[in-house]
BAMAR-748187 format. One record per residue (C-alpha): residue number from 0; residue in one letter; chain; x, y, z. Coordinates in steps of 0.1 Angstrom, whole numbers. Example, Ala and Ser with C-alpha at 12.3 -4.5 7.8 and 13.67 -1.06 7.14 Angstrom:
R  nr  rest  kette  x  y  z
R  0  a  A  123  -45  78 .
R  1  s  A  137  -11  71 .
This chain:
R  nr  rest  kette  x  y  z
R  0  x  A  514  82  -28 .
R  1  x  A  504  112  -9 .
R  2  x  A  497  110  32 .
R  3  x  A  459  125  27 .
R  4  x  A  443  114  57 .
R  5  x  A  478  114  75 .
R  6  x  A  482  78  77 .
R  7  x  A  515  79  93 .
R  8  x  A  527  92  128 .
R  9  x  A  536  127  137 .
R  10  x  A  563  130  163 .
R  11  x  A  554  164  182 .
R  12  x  A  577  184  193 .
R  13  x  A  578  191  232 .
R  14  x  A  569  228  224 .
R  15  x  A  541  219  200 .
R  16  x  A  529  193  231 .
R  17  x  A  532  217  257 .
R  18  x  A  515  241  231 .
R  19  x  A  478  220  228 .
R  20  x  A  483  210  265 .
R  21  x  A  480  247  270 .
R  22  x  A  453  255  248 .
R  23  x  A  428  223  263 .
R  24  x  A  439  233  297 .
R  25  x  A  424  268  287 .
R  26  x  A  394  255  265 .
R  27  x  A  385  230  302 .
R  28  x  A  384  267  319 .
R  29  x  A  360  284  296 .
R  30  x  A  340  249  295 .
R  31  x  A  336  253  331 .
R  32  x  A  323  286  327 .
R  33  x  A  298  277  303 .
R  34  x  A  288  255  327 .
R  35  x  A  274  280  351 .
R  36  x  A  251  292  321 .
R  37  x  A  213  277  325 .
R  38  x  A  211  252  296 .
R  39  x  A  203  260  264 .
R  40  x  A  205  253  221 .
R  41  x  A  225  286  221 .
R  42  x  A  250  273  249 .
R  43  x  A  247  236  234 .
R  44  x  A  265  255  199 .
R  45  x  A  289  273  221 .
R  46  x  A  299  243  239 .
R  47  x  A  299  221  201 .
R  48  x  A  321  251  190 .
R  49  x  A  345  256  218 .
R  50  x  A  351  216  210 .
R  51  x  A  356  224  172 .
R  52  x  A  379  251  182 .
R  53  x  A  400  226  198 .
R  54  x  A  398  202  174 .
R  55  x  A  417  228  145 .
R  56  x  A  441  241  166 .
R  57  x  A  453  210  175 .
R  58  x  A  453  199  137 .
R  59  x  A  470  234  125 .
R  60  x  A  502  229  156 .
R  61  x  A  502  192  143 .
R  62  x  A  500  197  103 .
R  63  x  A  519  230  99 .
R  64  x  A  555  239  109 .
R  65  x  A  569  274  125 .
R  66  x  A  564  287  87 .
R  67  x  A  531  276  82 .
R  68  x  A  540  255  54 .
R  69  x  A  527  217  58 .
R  70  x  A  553  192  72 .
């Protein structure tokens, strides 16, 4: 049986931790500059997408190894 929807734990390594703690440590920086930015739709998207970003980085340092190949 295949792990499609990754049913079973990940261990991370503490480089691949430190990695996305990096990356939503930046992503809270930008979000705080969007934040300055009168409301909008447009800045609505950008925040949406910024979150998105996050979202498939995280899964790409989780899924894939140093060689990109899946774990």
């Amino acid at each position: 049986m295949s792990d499609t929807f990754k049913i079973e734990y990940v261990k991370l390594s503490d480089e691949k931790t430190n990695l996305i703690t990096r990356i939503k440590l930046t992503a809270e920086l930008l979000e705080d500059l969007f934040n300055t930015v009168e409301s909008s739709r447009e800045l609505s998207l950008a925040k949406t997408n910024l979150e998105q970003s996050i979202m498939w980085a995280t899964k790409a340092i989780v899924l894939f190894n140093e060689k990109g190949c899946s774990e």
